[in-house]
C-alpha positions, -999 to +999 in steps of 0.1 A: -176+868+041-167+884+072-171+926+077-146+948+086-149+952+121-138+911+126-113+914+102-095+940+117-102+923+153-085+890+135-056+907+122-048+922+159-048+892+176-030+879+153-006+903+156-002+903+190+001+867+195+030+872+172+048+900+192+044+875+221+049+844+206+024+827+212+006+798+193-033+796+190-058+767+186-096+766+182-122+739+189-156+748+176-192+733+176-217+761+167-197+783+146-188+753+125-151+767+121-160+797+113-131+814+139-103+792+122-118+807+089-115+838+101-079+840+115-066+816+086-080+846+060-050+868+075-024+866+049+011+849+075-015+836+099+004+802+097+031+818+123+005+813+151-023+796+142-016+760+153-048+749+141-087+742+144-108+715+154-143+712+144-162+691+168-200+694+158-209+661+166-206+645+205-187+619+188-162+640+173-158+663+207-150+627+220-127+611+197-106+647+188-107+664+224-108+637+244-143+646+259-159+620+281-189+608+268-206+609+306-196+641+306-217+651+273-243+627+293-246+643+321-243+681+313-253+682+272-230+695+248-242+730+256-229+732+290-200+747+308-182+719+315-182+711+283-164+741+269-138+741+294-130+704+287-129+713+249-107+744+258-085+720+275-086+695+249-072+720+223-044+727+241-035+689+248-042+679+215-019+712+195+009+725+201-003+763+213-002+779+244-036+794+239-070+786+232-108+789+226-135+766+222-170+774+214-207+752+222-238+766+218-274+768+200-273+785+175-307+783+161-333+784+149-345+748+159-330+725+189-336+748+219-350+740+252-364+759+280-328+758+297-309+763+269-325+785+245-316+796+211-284+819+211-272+802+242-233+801+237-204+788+260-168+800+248-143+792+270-099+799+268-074+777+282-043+788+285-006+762+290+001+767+327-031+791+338-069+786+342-098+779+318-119+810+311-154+801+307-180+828+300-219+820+295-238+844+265-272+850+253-273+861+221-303+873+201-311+871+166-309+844+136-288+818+133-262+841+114-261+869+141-255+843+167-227+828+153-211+857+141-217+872+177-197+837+192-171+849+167-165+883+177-170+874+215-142+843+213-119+866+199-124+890+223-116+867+247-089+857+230-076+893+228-081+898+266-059+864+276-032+874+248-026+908+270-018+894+296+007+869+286+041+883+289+063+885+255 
């Protein structure tokens, strides 16, 4: 399901979240769970993965992340705020040290002229440092765009997990 470049990404990550000993959690709307997939197809993943929560719906980002529905209101579920609040919610909700959420159109139907298609939030929280939020554009069909979020989160992922001390 998922090519050989992500794979291997997955299995780093992984890997160093273990040297460091640090515990992971996901919370994902456009990718559909598709980054829990991924690092939960590493054989041992269980020694970090804390889990994944798969908030599609505005109700769900509510009820399992603790999201305030004015908030959804007010910005969309497609929004900055948004991600860092379901970064944040991961965290509160798990019992890791890291995380990443995910928002975004992913296509092809439901854009607007603000937020296009391929327009993806991922944000990281981290237990005692900031939210990360980073805004992307990505091109392409719905696959491309959510496999682009994929590679992209764990990126990020990768990035905070250096510099966390062991």
């Amino acid at each position: 399901m998922f090519d050989d470049a992500l794979q291997k990404q997955a299995e780093q990550l992984l890997q160093h979240c273990r040297t460091r000993g640090v515990m992971l959690a996901t919370a994902e709307s456009c990718t559909g769970g598709l980054i829990a997939g991924l690092l939960t197809s590493v054989a041992g993943s269980s020694d970090v993965f804390e889990r994944g929560f798969v908030t599609y719906s505005n109700a769900s980002k509510a009820q399992m992340l603790g999201i305030p529905s004015v908030m959804i209101a007010l910005h969309g579920a497609v929004s900055e705020e948004v991600a860092r609040v379901m970064a944040e919610g991961a965290l509160t909700y798990s019992g890791a040290q890291l995380s990443v959420a995910v928002t975004g159109v992913a296509g092809p139907t439901g854009g607007t002229a603000n937020k296009p298609v391929g327009l993806v939030y991922i944000a990281s929280a981290m237990l005692g440092g900031e939210v990360m939020v980073q805004r992307h554009q990505f091109s392409g069909d719905r696959e491309a765009v959510r496999m682009r979020t994929v590679d992209m989160a764990l990126r990020l992922l990768a990035g905070r997990v250096e510099t966390m001390l062991a």
